[in-house]
DRENGU-267943 format. One line per 2 residues: their letters; for each residue x, y, z of C-alpha. Coordinates in Angstrom, 1 decimal. Example, Ala and Ser with C-alpha at 12.3 -4.5 7.8 and 13.67 -1.06 7.14 Angstrom:
as> 12.3,-4.5,7.8; 13.7,-1.1,7.1
# end
This chain:
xx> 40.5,53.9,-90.3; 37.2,53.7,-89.1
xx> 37.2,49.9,-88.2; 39.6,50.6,-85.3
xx> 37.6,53.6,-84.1; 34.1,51.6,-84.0
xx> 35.2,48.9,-82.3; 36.4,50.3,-79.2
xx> 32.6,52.1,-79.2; 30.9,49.0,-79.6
xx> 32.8,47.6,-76.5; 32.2,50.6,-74.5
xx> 28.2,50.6,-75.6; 28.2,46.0,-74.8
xx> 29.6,47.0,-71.2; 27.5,49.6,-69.9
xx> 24.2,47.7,-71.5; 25.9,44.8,-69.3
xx> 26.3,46.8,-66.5; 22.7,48.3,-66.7
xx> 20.9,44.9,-66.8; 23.0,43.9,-63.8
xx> 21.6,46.5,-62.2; 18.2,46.3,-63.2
xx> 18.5,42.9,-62.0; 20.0,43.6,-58.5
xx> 17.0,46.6,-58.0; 14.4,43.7,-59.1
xx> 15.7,41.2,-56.3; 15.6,43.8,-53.6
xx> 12.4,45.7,-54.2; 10.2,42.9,-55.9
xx> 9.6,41.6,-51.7; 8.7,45.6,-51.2
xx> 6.5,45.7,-54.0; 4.8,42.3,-53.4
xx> 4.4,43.4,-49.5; 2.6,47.2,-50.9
xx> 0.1,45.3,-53.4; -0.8,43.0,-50.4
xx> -1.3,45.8,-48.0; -3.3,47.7,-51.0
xx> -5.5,44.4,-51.4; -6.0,44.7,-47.9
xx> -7.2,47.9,-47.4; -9.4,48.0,-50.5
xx> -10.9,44.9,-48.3; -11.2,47.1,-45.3
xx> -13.1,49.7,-47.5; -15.4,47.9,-48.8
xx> -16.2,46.2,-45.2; -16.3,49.5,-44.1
xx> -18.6,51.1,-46.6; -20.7,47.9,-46.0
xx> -20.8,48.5,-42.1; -22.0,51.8,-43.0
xx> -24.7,50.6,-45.4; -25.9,48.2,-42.6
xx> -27.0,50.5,-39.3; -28.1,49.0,-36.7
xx> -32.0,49.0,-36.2; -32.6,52.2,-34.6
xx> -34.3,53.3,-31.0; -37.9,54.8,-31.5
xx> -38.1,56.9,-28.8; -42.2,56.8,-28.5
xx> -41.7,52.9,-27.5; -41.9,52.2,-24.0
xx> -38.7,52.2,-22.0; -38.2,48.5,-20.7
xx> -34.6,47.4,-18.4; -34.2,44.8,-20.7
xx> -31.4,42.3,-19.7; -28.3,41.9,-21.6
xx> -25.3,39.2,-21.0; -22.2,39.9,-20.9
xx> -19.4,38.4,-18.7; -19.3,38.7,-15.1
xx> -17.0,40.9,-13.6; -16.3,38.9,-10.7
xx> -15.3,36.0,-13.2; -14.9,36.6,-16.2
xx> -15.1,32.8,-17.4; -19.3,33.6,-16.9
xx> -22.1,35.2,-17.9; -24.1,37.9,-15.6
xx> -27.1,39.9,-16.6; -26.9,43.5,-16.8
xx> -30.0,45.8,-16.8; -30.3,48.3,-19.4
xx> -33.3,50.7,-19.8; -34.2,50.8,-23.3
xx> -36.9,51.9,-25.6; -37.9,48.2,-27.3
xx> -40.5,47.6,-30.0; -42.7,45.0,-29.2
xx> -42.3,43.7,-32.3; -40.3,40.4,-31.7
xx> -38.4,40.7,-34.7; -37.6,44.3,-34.6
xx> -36.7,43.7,-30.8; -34.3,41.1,-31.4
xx> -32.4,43.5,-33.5; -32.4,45.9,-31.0
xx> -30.7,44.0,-28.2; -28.3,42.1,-30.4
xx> -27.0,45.4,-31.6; -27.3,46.8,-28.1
xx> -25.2,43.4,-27.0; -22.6,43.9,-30.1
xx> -21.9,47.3,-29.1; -21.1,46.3,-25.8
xx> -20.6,46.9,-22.0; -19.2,50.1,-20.6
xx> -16.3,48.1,-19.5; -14.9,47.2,-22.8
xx> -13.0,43.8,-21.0; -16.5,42.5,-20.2
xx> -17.4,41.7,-24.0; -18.6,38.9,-25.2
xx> -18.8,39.4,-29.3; -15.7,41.4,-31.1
xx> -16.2,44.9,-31.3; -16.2,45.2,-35.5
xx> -18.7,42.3,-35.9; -22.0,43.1,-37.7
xx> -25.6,41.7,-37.4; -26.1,41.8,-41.2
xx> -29.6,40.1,-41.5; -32.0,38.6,-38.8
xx> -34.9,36.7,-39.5; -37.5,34.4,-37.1
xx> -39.3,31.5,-38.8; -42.8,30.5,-38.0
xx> -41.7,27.9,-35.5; -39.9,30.1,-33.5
xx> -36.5,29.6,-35.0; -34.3,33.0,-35.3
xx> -31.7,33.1,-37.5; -29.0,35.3,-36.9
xx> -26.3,36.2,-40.0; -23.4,38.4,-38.9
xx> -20.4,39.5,-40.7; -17.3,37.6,-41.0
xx> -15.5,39.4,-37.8; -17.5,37.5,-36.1
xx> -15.7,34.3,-36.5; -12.1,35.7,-38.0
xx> -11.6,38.5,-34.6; -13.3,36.5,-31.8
xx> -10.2,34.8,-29.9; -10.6,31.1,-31.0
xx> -11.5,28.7,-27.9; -14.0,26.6,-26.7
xx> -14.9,29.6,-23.6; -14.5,32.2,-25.7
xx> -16.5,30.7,-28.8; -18.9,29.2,-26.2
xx> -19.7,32.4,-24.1; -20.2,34.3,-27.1
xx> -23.0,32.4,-28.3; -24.6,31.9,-24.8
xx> -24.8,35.7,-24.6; -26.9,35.7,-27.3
xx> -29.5,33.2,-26.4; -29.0,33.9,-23.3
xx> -30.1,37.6,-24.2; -32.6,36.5,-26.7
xx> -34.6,34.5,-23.9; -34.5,37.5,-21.5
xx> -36.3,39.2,-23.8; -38.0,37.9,-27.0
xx> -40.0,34.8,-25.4; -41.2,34.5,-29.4
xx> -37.8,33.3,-30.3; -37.2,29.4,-29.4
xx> -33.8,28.3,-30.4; -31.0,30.4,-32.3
xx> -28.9,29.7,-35.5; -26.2,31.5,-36.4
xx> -24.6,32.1,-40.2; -21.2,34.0,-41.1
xx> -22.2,36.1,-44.0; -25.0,34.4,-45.6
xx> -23.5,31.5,-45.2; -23.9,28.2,-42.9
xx> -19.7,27.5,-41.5; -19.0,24.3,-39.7
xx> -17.7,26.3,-36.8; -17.3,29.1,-34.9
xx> -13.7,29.9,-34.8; -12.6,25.8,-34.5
xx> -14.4,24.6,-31.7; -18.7,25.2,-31.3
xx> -20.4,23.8,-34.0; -22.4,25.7,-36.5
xx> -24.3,23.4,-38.3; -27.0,22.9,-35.6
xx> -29.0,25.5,-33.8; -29.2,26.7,-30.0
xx> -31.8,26.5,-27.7; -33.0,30.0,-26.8
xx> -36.1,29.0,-24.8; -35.3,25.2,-22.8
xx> -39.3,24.4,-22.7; -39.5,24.8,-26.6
xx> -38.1,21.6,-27.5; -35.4,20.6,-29.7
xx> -35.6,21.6,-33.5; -35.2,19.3,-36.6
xx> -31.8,19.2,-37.1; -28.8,18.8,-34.4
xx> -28.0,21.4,-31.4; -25.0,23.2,-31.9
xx> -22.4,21.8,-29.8; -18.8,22.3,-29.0
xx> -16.0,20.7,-30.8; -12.7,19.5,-30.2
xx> -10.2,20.8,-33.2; -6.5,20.9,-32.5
# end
């Protein structure tokens, strides 16, 4: 008598295990894609906090008020064409320390015009590190916004850097000729098209460097 009654249970207990792993397997198909897409966004954002507690480690070299006010000259793009450069006076209290002053007007460039269209560098890079060698050589290390949010194009690419050594000359005759590293480290390009392995000349009477001159290249 109870051979008859367990087998009916043991049926019923096969068919809803069946039914459940069916199931399970249906829910894993459609919200596997959801839960891969949230751990990528997660990844992401823990990258975006720890650029953004880095940014805030790394201020930008601040005013000191008791240095003289000088209208230095900063270039951004024109607003009559926006495919050039044009110098814009700004009053601003710079250290006559070379070094320190370089800092001062890259940062001043990287935050910007008034008229946010007239930028030349994207508004979340970083100047991370800035150095001048005894020959007159500045290097320059930003963060990798720098290269990943500028708009990728020979203008773009090129205009950026000429508003740096085209800002640098204006105003620290000390530095000579410009090169430029993404994060500590030397990149072949910009953003695809102006070379990164050489340096740009900052002052044209200086004389070229050992090493190339950054140059534009062609990449499709």
């Amino acid at each position: 008598m109870t051979e008859p009654a367990t087998a009916p249970a043991r049926g019923r207990w096969k068919f809803w295990l069946t039914t459940l792993l069916v199931f399970a397997g249906i829910g894993a198909a459609i919200f596997a894609p959801i839960l891969r897409k949230r751990m990528s966004r997660a990844a992401q954002l823990q990258q975006q906090s720890e650029e953004q507690a880095r940014r805030e480690l790394i201020q930008p070299v601040p005013m000191n008020p008791s240095d003289p006010r000088v209208k230095a000259e900063l270039f951004w793009l024109s607003a009559a064409d926006s495919s050039m450069l044009a110098p814009v006076g700004v009053e601003l209290p710079l250290s006559s320390d070379p070094l320190l002053r370089s800092k001062q007007v890259l940062n001043t460039l990287l935050a910007g015009p008034v008229d946010i269209e007239l930028r030349t560098l994207p508004p979340d890079a970083v100047l991370l590190a800035f150095y001048i060698l005894p020959d007159g050589t500045a290097i320059a290390d930003f963060s990798e916004a720098l290269a990943t949010s500028i708009p990728s194009g020979i203008q773009s690419e090129q205009l950026a850097v000429d508003s740096m050594t085209h800002t640098l000359e204006a105003n620290v005759p000390q530095v000579k000729r410009l090169k430029i590293l993404i994060h500590g480290q030397e990149v072949e390009t910009l953003a695809g098209h102006v070379d990164l392995t050489g340096t740009f000349a900052v002052n044209a009477e200086a004389g070229p460097a050992a090493g190339k001159t950054g140059a534009s290249l062609s990449r499709r």
